[in-house]
C-alpha positions as CSV (number, residue, x, y, z in Angstrom):
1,X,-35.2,-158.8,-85.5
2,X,-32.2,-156.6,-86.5
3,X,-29.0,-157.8,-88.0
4,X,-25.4,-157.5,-86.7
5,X,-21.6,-158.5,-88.4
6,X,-19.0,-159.3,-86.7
7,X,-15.4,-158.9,-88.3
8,X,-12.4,-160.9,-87.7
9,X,-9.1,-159.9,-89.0
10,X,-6.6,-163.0,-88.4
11,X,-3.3,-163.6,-89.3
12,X,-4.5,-165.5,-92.6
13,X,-7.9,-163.9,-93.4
14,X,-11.1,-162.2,-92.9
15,X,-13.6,-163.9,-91.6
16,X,-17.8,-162.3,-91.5
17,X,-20.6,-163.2,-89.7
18,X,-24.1,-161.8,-89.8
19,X,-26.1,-162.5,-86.8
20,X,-29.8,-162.2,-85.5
21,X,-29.1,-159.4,-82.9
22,X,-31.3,-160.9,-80.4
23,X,-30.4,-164.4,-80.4
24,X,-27.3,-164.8,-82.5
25,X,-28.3,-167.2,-84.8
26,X,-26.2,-167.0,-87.6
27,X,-27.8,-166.0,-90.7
28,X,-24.6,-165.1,-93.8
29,X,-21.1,-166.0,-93.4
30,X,-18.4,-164.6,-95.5
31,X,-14.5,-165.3,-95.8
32,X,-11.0,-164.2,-98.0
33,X,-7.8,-165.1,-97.7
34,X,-5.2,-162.0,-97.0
35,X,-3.5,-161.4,-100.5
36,X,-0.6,-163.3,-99.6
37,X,2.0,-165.1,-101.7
38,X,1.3,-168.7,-101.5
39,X,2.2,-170.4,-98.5
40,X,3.7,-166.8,-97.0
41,X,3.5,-166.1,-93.5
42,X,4.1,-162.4,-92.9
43,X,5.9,-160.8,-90.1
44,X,5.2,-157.4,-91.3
45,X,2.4,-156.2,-94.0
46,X,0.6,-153.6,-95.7
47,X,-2.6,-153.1,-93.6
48,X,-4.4,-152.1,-97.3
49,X,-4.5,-156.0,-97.5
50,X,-6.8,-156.1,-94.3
51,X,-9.3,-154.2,-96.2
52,X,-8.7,-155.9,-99.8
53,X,-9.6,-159.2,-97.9
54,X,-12.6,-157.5,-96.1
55,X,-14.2,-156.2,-99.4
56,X,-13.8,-159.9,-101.1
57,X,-15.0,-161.3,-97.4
58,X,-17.9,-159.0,-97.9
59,X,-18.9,-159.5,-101.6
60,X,-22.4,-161.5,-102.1
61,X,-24.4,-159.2,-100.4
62,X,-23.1,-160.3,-97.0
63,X,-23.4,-156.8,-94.9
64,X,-26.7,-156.2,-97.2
65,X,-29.0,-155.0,-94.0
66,X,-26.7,-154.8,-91.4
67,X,-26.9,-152.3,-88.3
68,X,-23.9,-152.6,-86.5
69,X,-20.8,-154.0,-87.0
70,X,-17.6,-155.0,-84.4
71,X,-14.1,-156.2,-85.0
72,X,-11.6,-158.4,-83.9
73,X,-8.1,-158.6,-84.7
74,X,-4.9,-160.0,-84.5
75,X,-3.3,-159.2,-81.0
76,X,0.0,-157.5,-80.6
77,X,0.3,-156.1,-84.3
78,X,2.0,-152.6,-84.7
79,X,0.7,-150.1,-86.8
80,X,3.3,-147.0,-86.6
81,X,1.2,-143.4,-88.4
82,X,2.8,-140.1,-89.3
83,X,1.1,-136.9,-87.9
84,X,-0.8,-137.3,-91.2
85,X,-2.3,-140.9,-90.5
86,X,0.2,-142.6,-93.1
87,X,1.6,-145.7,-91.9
88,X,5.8,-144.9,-91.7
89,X,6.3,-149.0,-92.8
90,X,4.0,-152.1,-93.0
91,X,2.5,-153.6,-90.5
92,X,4.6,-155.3,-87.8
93,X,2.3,-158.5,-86.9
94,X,1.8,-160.6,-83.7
95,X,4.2,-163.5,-85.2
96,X,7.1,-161.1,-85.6
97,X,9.9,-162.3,-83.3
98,X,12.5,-160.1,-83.8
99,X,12.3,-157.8,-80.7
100,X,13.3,-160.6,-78.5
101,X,16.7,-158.4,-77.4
102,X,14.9,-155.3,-77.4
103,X,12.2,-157.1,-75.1
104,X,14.9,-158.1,-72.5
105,X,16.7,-154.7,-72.3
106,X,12.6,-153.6,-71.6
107,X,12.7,-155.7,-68.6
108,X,16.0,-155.5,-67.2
109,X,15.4,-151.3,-67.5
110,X,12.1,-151.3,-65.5
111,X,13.7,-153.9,-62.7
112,X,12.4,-157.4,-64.0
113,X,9.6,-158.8,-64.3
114,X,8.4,-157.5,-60.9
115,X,9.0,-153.7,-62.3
116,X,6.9,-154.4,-65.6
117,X,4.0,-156.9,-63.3
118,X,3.4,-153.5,-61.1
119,X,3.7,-151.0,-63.7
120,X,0.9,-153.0,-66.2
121,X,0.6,-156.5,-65.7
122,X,2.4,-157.7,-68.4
123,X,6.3,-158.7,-68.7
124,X,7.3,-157.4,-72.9
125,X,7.9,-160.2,-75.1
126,X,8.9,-159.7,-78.7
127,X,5.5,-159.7,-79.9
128,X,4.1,-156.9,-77.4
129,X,4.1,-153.4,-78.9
130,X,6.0,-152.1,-76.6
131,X,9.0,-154.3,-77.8
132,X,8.7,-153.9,-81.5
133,X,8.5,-149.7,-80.7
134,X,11.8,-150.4,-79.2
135,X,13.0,-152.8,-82.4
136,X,11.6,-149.5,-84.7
137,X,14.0,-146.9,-83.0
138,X,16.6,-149.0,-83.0
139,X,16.6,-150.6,-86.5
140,X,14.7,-148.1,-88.2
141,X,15.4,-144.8,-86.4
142,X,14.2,-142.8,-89.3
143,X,10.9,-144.3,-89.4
144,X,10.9,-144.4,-85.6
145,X,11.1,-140.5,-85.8
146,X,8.4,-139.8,-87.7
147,X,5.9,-141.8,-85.6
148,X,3.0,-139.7,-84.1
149,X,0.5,-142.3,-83.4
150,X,0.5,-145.6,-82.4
151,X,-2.8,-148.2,-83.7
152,X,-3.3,-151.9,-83.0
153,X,-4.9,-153.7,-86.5
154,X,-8.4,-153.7,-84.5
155,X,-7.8,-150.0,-84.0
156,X,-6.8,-149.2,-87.6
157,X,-9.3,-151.0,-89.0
158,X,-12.1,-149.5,-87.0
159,X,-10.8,-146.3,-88.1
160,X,-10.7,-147.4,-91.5
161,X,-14.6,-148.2,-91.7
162,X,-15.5,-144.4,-89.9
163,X,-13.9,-142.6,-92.5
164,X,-10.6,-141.9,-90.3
165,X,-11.8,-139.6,-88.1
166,X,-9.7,-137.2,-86.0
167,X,-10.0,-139.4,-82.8
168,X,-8.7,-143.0,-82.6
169,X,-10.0,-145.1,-80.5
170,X,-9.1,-148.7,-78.7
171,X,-10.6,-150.9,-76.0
172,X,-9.7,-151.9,-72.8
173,X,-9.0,-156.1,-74.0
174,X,-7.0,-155.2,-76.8
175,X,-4.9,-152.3,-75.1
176,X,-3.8,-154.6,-72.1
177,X,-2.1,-156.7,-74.4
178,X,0.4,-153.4,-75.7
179,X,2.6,-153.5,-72.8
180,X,1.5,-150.2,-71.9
181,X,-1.7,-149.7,-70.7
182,X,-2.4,-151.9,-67.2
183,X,-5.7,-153.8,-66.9
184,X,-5.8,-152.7,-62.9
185,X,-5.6,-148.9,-63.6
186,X,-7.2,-148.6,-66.8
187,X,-4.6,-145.9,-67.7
188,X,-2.1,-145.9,-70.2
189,X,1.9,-145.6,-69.1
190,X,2.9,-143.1,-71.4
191,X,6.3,-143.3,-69.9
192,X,6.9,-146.8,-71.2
193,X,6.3,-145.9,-74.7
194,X,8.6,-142.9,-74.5
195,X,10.8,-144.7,-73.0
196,X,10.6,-147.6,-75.8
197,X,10.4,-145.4,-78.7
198,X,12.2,-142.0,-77.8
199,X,9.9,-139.6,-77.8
200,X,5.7,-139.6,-77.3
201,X,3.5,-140.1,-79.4
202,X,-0.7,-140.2,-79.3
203,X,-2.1,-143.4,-78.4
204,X,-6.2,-144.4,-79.3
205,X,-8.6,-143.8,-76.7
206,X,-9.9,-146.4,-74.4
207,X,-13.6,-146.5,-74.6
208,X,-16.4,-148.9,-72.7
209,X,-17.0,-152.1,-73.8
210,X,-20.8,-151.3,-74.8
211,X,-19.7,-147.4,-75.9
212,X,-19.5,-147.6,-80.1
213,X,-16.3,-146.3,-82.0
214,X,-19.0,-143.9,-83.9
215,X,-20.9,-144.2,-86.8
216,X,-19.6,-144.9,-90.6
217,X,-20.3,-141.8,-93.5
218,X,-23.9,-144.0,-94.3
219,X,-25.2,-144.6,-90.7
220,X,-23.4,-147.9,-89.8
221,X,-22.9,-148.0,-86.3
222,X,-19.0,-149.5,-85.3
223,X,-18.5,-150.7,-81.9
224,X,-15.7,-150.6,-79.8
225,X,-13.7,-153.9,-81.2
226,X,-11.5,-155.9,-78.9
227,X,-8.4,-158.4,-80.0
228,X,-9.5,-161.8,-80.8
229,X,-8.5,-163.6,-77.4
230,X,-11.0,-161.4,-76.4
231,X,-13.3,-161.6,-78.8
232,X,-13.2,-165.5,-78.5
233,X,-14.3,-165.3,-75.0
234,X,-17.0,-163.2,-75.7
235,X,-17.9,-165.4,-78.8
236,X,-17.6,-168.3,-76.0
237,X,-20.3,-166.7,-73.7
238,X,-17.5,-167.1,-71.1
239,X,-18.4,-165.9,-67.1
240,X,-17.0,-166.5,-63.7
241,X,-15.7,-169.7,-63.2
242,X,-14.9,-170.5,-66.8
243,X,-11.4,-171.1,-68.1
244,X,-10.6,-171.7,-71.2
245,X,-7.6,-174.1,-72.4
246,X,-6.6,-173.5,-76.2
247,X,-4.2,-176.8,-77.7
248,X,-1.9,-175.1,-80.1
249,X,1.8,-176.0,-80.7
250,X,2.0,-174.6,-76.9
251,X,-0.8,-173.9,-74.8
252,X,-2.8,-171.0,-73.5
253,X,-5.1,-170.9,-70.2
254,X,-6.8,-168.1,-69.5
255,X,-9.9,-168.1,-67.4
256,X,-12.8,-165.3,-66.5
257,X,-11.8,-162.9,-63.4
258,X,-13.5,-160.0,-61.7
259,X,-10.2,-158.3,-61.0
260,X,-6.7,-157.9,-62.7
261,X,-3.9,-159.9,-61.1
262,X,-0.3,-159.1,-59.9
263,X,2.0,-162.2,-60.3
264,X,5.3,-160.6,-59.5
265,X,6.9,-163.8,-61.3
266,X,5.3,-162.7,-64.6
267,X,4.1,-166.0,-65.2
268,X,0.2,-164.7,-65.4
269,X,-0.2,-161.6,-67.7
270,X,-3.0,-159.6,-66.5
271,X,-5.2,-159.1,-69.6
272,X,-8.3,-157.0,-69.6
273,X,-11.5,-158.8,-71.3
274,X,-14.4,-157.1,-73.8
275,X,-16.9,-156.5,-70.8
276,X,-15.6,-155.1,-68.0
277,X,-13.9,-158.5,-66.5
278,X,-10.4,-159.8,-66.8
279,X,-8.7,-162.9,-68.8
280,X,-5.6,-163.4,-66.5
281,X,-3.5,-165.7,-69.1
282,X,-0.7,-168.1,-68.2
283,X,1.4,-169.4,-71.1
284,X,3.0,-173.2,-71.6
285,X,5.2,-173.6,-74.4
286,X,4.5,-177.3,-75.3
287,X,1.4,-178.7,-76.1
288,X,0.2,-180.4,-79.3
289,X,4.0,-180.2,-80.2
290,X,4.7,-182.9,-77.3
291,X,2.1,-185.1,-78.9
292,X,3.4,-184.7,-82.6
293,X,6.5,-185.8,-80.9
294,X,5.7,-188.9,-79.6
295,X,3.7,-189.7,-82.6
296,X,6.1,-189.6,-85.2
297,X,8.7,-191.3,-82.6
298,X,6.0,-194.3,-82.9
299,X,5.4,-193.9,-86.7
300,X,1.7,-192.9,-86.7
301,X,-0.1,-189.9,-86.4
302,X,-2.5,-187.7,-84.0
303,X,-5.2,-190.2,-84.3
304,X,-3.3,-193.1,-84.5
305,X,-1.6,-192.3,-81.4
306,X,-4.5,-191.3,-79.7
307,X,-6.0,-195.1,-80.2
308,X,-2.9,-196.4,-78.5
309,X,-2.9,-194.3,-75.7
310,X,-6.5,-195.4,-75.0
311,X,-5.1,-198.9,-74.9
312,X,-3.3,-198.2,-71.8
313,X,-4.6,-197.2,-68.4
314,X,-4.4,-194.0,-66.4
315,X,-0.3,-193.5,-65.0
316,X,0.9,-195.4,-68.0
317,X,2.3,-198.3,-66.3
318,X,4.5,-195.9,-64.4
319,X,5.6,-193.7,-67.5
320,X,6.0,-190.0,-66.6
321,X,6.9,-187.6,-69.7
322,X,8.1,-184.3,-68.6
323,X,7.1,-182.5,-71.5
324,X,9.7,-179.7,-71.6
325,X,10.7,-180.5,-75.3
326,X,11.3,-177.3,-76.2
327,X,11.9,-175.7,-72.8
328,X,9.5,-174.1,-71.1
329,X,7.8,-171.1,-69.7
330,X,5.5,-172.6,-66.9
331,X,7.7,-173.2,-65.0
332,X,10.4,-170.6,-66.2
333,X,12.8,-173.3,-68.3
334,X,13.8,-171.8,-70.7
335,X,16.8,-173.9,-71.3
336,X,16.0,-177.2,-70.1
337,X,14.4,-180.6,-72.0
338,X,11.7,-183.3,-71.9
339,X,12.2,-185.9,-69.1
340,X,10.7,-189.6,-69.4
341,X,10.6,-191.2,-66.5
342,X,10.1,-194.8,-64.9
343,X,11.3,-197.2,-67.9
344,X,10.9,-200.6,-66.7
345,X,10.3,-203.7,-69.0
346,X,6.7,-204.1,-68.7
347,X,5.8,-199.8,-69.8
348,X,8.1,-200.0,-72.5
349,X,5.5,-200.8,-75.1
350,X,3.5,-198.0,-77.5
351,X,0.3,-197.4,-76.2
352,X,2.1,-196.2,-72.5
353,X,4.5,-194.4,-74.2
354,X,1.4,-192.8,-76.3
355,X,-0.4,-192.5,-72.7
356,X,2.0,-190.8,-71.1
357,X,2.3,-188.2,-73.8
358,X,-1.2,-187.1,-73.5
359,X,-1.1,-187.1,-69.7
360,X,2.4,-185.1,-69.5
361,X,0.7,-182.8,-71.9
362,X,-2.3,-182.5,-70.3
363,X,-0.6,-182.6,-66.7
364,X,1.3,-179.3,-67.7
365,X,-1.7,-177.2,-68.7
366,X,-3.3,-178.6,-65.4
367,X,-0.2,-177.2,-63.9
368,X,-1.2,-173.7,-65.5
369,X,-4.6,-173.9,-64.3
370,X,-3.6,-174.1,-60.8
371,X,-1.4,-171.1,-61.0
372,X,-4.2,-169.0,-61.7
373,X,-6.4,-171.3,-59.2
374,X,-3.8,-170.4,-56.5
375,X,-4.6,-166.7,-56.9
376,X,-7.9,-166.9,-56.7
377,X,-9.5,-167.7,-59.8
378,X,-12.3,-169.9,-59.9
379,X,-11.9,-173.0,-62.0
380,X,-15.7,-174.6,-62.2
381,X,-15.9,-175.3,-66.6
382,X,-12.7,-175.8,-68.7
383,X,-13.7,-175.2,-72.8
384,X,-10.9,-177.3,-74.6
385,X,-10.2,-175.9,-77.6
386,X,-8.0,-176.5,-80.8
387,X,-8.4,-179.6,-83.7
388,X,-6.3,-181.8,-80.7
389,X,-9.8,-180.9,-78.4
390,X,-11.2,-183.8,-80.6
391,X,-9.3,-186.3,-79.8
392,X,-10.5,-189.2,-78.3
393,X,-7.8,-189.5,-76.2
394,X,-7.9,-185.6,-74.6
395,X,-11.4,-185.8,-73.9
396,X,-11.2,-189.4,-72.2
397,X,-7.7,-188.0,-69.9
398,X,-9.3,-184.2,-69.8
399,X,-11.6,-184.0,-67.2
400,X,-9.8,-185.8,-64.3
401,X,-6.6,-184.3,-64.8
402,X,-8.4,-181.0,-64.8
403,X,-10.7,-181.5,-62.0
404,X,-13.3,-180.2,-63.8
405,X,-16.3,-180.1,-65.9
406,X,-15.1,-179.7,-69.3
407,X,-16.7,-178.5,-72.4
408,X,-15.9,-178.9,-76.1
409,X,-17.5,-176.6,-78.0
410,X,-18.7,-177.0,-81.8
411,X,-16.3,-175.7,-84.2
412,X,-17.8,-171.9,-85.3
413,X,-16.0,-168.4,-85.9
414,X,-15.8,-167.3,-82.0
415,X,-13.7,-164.7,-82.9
416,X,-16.4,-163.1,-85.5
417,X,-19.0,-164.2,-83.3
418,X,-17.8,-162.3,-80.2
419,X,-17.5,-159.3,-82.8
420,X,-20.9,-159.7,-83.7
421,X,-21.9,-160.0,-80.1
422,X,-20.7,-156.9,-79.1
423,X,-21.7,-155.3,-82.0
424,X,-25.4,-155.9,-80.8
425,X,-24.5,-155.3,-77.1
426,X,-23.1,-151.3,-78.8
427,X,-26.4,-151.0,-80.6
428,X,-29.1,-152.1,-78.1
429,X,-26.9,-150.0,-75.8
430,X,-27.6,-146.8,-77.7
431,X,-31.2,-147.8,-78.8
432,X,-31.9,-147.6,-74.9
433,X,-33.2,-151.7,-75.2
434,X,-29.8,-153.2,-73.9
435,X,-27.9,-153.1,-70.6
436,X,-24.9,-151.2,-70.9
437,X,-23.0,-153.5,-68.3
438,X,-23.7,-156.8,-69.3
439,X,-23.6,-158.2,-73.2
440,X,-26.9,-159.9,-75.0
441,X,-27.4,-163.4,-73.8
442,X,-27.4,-165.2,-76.9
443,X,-28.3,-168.8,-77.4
444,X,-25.4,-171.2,-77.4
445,X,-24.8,-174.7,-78.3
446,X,-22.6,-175.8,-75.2
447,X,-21.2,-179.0,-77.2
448,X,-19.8,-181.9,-75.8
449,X,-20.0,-181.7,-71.5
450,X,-16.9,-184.0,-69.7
451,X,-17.7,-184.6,-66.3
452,X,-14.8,-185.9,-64.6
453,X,-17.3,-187.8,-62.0
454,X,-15.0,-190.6,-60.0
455,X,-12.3,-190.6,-62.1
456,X,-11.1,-187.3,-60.2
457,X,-9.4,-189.8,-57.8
458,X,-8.0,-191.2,-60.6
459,X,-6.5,-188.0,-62.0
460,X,-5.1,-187.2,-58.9
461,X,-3.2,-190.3,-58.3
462,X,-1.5,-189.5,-61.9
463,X,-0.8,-186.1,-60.9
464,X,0.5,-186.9,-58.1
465,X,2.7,-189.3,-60.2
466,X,3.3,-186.6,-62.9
467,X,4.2,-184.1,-59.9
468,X,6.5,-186.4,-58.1
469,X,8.6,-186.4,-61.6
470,X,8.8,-183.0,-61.8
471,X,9.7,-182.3,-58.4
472,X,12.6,-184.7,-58.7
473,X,13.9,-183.0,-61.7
474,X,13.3,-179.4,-61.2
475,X,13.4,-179.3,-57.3
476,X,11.4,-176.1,-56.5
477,X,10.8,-174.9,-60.0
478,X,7.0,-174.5,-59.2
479,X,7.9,-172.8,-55.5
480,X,7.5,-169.5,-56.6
481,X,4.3,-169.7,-58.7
């Protein structure tokens, strides 16, 4: 039995976990907070915090024995480095929002969202790299000048533990989520970051999923590292035929795909994944906020309005919510609002209302699903997660909606546990006991199984409901897609 760690750099913290290399049991665990002010929620930060929170993550003896370590971190961050390795300004993170106009003159400059779909897959919003490279030059030209190399946190980190050696290195997940590098190519676009920032700069190398970063000063190995959507999936044991769909404020589906997709629309962004695959993602931008919504307009909470909506039956009596609340990006409505639909005296009591918010929400992100089901992904397991996942309600609507098995797995780190597992795939690699192709299979507790069984007939009929709605309202919205 050897021991791995796997590393997870969030937004808030950094979280550890020390594995059994063969079969993943967890054996140590280890977490700190970033040094933050209280209640703070950074859009830019000193990356020296990243490793101030590792240390206190790691204190206790948690590495003690360790062979290998991987990393995942925060997508979409910016680390900007002079020719010397010094970062020209803090950290700008994946929450930063203020390349929004420098993100539309991106896409109107490469042709739309066809031009930036071709080129690498991805259509620049304000958190991609390549946006806030464009905010830097503009805003902060003198900064933007001395910028000789480009890092994501992942990256710098990695770089951090090897004793910052002369090369940088990336992976292929992590990279296709820059908004330069495409996930069908496997090559960078150099261009595009000239053409964001002004002049070139060196960007990491993009190594194999099972090749390590190198080896720390004492002997440590370091795998590649990946961003943590990617890291989740690997956490996840995700293959073919598995999609996950994560209930946020908005929602994310992304599913498992043997080759990188072209949506011209740039409603999927072709993401790479930390084994050779693809995640192609698609994006809606209400989810849990619709339900928060409805519950407060019924005076009770996420549980409470899960019990009512459970005292209703599947189409709500005939209510339909559109839930386009804060408009929304699947379909592109950017501008428009939530619909509720088919008010007559007998549905206008709580529980439908409460009903026809979880199936509206739930409705939308089987919307999403189907755009990526349309190209060609196969849909056969949907893993719900997110606290909302545990509601009674979700995992009663779920599964017919979805047409699909669903799974909720147990709460765990799958960030740091994807890290971990690739940190054992990098070392077995090189110790010649490992494929180099496919990770470790690792034991996994599958959690709760859904099966939608007959009620698929049943979530079809209040689709076909839900549909009908949104074809009334936004004639042809979904034409394209």
């Amino acid at each position: 039995m050897g021991k791995v760690a796997g590393i997870d750099s969030s937004t808030t913290g950094t979280t550890i976990v020390v594995c059994d290399s063969d079969t993943g049991a967890v054996l140590k665990q280890g977490h700190a907070p970033h040094p933050l002010e209280e209640g703070e929620k950074p859009t830019e930060l000193d990356p020296q915090a990243w490793l101030l929170s590792l240390g206190e993550a790691a204190k206790g003896g948690v590495l003690e024995g360790v062979q290998a370590i991987g990393i995942s971190g925060q997508q979409q961050g910016l680390l900007a480095l002079d020719a010397g390795g010094v970062t020209v300004r803090p950290a700008l993170l994946r929450g930063d929002r203020r390349a929004q106009v420098q993100a539309a003159d991106l896409v109107e400059e490469l042709g739309g969202a066809a031009g930036w779909t071709e080129a690498v897959g991805t259509v620049p919003q304000a958190a991609h790299p390549v946006a806030k490279l464009r905010w830097l030059a503009q805003h902060e030209p003198a900064a933007a000048k001395r910028v000789a190399h480009v890092l994501l946190p992942h990256d710098w980190l990695v770089w951090q533990l090897l004793g910052q050696p002369a090369r940088r290195t990336t992976d292929r997940g992590d990279a296709s989520g820059t908004g330069y590098w495409s996930a069908a190519t496997g090559e960078y676009r150099t261009d595009l970051v000239e053409r964001a920032l002004g002049h070139t700069v060196y960007v990491p190398d993009v190594i194999a999923p099972a090749e390590p970063a190198g080896q720390t000063p004492e002997g440590l190995l370091i795998s590649a590292g990946t961003g943590d959507t990617m890291a989740a999936a690997l956490g996840l044991g995700l293959a073919p035929g598995d999609a996950v769909v994560s209930l946020g404020a908005g929602g994310t589906v992304f599913a498992v795909h043997h080759e990188a997709l072209k949506d011209p629309t740039g409603t999927v962004t072709s993401y790479a994944d930390a084994t050779g695959r693809h995640l192609p993602l698609v994006q809606v931008r209400n989810a849990v906020r619709t339900l928060r919504g409805a519950a407060e307009l019924l005076s009770t909470d996420l549980p409470g309005l899960s019990e009512l909506a459970l005292r209703s039956t599947p189409g709500a009596y005939g209510l339909v919510l559109l839930p386009y609340l804060e408009g929304e990006r699947t379909p592109d409505l950017p501008h428009t609002a939530g619909t509720l639909a088919g008010l007559r005296r007998e549905s206008m009591k709580p529980e439908h209302l409460a009903r026809a918010a979880f199936e509206g929400m739930l409705c939308a992100l089987a919307d999403a699903l189907d755009v990526l089901r349309n190209k060609g992904v196969a849909v056969r397991r949907v893993f719900l997660l997110g606290a909302a996942a545990e509601l009674p309600a979700v995992q009663a609507i779920a599964p017919a909606l979805f047409g699909a098995l669903v799974v909720v797995p147990p709460a765990a780190e799958y960030a740091a546990l994807g890290a971990a597992r690739q940190a054992a795939w990098s070392l077995g690699a090189v110790l010649g006991n490992q494929s180099r192709t496919e990770p470790p299979q690792w034991t996994q507790d599958t959690g709760r199984l859904l099966d939608p069984g007959e009620e698929t007939a049943v979530g079809s009929a209040v689709r076909q409901q839900y549909t009908a709605v949104r074809e009334h309202t936004h004639p042809g919205a979904f034409a394209a897609l």
